[in-house]
Phi, psi and omega in degrees: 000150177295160183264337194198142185251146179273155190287343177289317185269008284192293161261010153300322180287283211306330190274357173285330182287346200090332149330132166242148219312302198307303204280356172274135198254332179194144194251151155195153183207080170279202191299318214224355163207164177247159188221082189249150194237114166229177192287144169265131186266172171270164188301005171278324208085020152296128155338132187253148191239159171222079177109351194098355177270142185273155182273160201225160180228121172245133188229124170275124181239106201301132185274125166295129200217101169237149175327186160251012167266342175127338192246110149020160153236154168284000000 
């Protein structure tokens, strides 16, 4: 296993999501979903703070998964 990933590809995956690299605060990626937690922004496109703390938005996103004949997995 690699010891280390370069941040380019890194933000490359994210940025397939839609997502930008800068606005992600955590990443996790199981078997069957990625989970990502980034900062919420306010309408300037500034970090929204709550308590003094930045707000966070989390979205789960389902990993697709098919066989290698073409048909769906549960």
């Amino acid at each position: 296993m690699r010891e280390s990933i370069p941040y380019e590809q890194v933000a490359a995956f994210i940025d397939q999501l839609g997502i930008e690299p800068a606005d992600v605060q955590s990443l996790k990626i199981t078997p069957s979903r990625v989970v990502v937690h980034q900062y919420r922004l306010n309408g300037s496109g500034a970090r929204y703070a709550v308590g003094g703390e930045a707000a966070m938005v989390s979205t789960d996103i389902p990993i697709e998964r098919t066989s290698r004949n073409g048909a769906d997995e549960a």
